[in-house]
N, C-alpha and C positions, 0 to 999 in steps of 0.2 A: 504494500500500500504506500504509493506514494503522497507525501502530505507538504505542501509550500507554507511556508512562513504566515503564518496571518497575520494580516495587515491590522494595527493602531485603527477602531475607527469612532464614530461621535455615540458607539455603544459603551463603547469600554468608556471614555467619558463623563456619562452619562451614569451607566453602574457605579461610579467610583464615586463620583460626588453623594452619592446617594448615603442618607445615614444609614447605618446598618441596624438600628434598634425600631426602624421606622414601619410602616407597613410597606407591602410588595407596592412598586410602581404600577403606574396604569397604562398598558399597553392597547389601545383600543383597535379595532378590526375593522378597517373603511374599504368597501366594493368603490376600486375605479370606474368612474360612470355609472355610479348610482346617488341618486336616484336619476339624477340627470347628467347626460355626457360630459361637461364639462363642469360638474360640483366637486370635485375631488381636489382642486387646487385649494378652493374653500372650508374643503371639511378637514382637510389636514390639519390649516391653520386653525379652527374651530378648535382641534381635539387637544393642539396646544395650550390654547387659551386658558382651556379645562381645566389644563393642570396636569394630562398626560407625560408620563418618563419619555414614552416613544409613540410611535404608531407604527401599523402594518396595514399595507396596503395592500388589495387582493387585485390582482390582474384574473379578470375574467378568460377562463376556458370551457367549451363545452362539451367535455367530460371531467367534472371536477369530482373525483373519486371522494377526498375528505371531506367533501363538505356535504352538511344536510340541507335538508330542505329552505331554512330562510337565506343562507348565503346560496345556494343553487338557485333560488329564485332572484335573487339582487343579480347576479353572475348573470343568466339569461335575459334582465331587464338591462344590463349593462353593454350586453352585446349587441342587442335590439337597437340600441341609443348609439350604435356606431364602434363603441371602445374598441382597442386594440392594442397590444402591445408597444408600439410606437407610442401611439397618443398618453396612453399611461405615463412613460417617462416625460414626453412634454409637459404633464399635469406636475408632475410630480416638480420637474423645473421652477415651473410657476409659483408653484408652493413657494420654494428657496429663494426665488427672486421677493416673493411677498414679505418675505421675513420668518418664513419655518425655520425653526432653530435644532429641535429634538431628531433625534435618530430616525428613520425611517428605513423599513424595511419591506420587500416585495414580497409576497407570497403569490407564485401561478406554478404552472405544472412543466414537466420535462421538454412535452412535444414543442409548446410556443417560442422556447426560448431556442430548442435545437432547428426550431422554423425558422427562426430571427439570424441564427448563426450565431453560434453557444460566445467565440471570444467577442465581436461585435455586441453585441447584449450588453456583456460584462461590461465593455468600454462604456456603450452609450451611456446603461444604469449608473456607475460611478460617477460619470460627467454632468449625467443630469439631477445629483444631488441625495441618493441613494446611498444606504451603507451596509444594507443585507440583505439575505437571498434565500428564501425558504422552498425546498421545494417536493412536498410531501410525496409522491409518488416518484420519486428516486431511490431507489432503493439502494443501502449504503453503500455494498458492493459492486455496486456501479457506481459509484459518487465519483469517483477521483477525478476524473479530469474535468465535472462543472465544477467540484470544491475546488482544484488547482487554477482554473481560467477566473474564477472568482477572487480568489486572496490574489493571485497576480494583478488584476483591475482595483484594488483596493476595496473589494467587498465580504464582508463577514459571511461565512456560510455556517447557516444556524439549522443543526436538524432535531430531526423529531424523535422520539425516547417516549412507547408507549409501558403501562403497568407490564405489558406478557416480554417486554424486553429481559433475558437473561443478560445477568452480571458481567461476565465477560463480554458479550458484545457490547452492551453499553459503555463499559470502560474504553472500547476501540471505538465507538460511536463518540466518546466526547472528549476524547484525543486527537480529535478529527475538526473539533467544534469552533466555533469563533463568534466573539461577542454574546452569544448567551445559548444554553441548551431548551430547548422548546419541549416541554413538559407534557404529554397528553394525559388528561386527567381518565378519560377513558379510551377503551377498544373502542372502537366504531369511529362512527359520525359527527361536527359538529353541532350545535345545537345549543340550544339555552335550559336549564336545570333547576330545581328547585334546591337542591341540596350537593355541597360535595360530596363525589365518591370516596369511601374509604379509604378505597387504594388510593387516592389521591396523594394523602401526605406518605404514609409507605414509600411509595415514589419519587418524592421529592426528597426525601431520607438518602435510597439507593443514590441516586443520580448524584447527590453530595457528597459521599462515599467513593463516587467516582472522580469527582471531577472542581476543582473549587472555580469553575468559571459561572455567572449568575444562572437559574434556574427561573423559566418562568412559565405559571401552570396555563396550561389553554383548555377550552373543550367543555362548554358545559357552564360557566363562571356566568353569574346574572346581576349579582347585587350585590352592594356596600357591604354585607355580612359575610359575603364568599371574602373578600377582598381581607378583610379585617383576620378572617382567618387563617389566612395565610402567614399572618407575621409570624417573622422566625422559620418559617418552613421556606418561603421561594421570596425573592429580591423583586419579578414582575408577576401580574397577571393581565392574562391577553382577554379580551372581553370582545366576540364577533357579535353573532345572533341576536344578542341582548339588545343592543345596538341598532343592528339594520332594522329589527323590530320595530323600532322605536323613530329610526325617521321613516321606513316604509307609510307608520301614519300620517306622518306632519312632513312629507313633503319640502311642501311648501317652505317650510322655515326650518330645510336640514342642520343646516349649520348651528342654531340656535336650537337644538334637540342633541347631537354632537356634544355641543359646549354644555350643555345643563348634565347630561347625561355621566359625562366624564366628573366632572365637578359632585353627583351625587354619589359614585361608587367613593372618589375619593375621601368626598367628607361626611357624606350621610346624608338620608332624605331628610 
């Protein structure tokens, strides 16, 4: 397995400033062109304002294996609206030209990015104000050469570590890791949850055991309670479905659903 130096990027920055006795940061889950094709330059900055560590951006594809039904339905209204990998990174530009300061990181699947042309990708996304690259249906023995074309463009390549991951390969999974390990709170699908899974912190235990680079739990996360319970277990929590939910209704006033949203995991209804 070969593995290139990971690049310094505004994650590890960003982790570091962070008090350690504090709660997990908030990483919120924004669909590129959703709800409308060009909102995502906006809700970035929204999820700042919040009070978010970071944000992840999902570049829509239509076969998005991980995701459930309300990011699969953002993903298809997203696609409707034009999005496309190209425009994605333009959005994301805009952001950085607007004043986006936090981390951001891409989450789309293997096929778009090897459509785009794997080193080309890397360049543009790094150029256009990007610092990590999620991309759940890569499976890790196949990883090496988007992890290697990644760290070479200056991007974190952040994977996935489900509960059924055996010890050993997790330990190779997050020797592999850059800028923060992505936590799946369950097997399956995302989705938004009433309660965390057990496994959840188990998990996040193992994954520390393995690896002192930040842990942050995804899959299932809804509310100020999930978030709160995390301290001491994981540094982020990534919050999607919760989220699109919630501007799916209010449209109209994303950004101001974004911003209230983020601000209420962090501080409480």
């Amino acid at each position: 397995m070969s593995i290139r130096v990971a690049p310094r990027t505004r994650f590890d920055d960003a982790f570091s400033a962070r008090d350690a006795g504090a709660p997990p940061g908030l990483i919120p889950y924004i669909t590129a062109g959703f709800p409308h094709r060009d909102a995502t330059a906006v809700l970035l900055r929204a999820a700042q304002d919040g009070g978010a560590l970071a944000v992840e951006t999902g570049i829509p594809f239509s076969d998005p294996l991980a995701d459930g039904p309300t990011i699969q339905r953002a993903g298809w209204r997203a696609l409707q609206n034009g999005m496309t990998l190209q425009l994605a990174l333009e959005q994301v530009a805009a952001a950085r030209a607007a004043g986006l300061e936090i981390p951001v990181a891409a989450m789309t699947y293997v096929n778009p990015v090897l459509a785009y042309g794997r080193d080309r990708f890397m360049r543009d996304a790094h150029a256009a104000g990007l610092d990590g690259l999620i991309v759940p249906d890569l499976p890790f023995d196949e990883a090496d050469s988007v992890r290697d074309a990644a760290h070479g463009a200056g991007l974190a390549f952040i994977p996935l570590i489900a509960p059924t991951t055996p010890d050993e390969r997790m330990r190779r999974i997050a020797a592999s890791a850059s800028g923060f390990v992505y936590c799946v709170s369950v097997t399956g699908v995302t989705g938004a949850r009433s309660a965390l899974p057990d496994e959840a912190l188990a998990l996040l235990d193992r994954v520390r055991a393995a690896t002192p680079l930040p842990r942050a739990l995804g899959f299932g996360l809804s509310r100020h309670e999930h978030v709160q319970a995390l301290r001491g277990h994981a540094e982020a929590a990534v919050v999607g479905s919760a989220l699109i939910d919630a501007v799916e209704r209010a449209p109209q006033d994303a950004a101001g659903v974004v911003e209230r949203f983020c601000e209420s995991l962090i501080q409480g209804p």
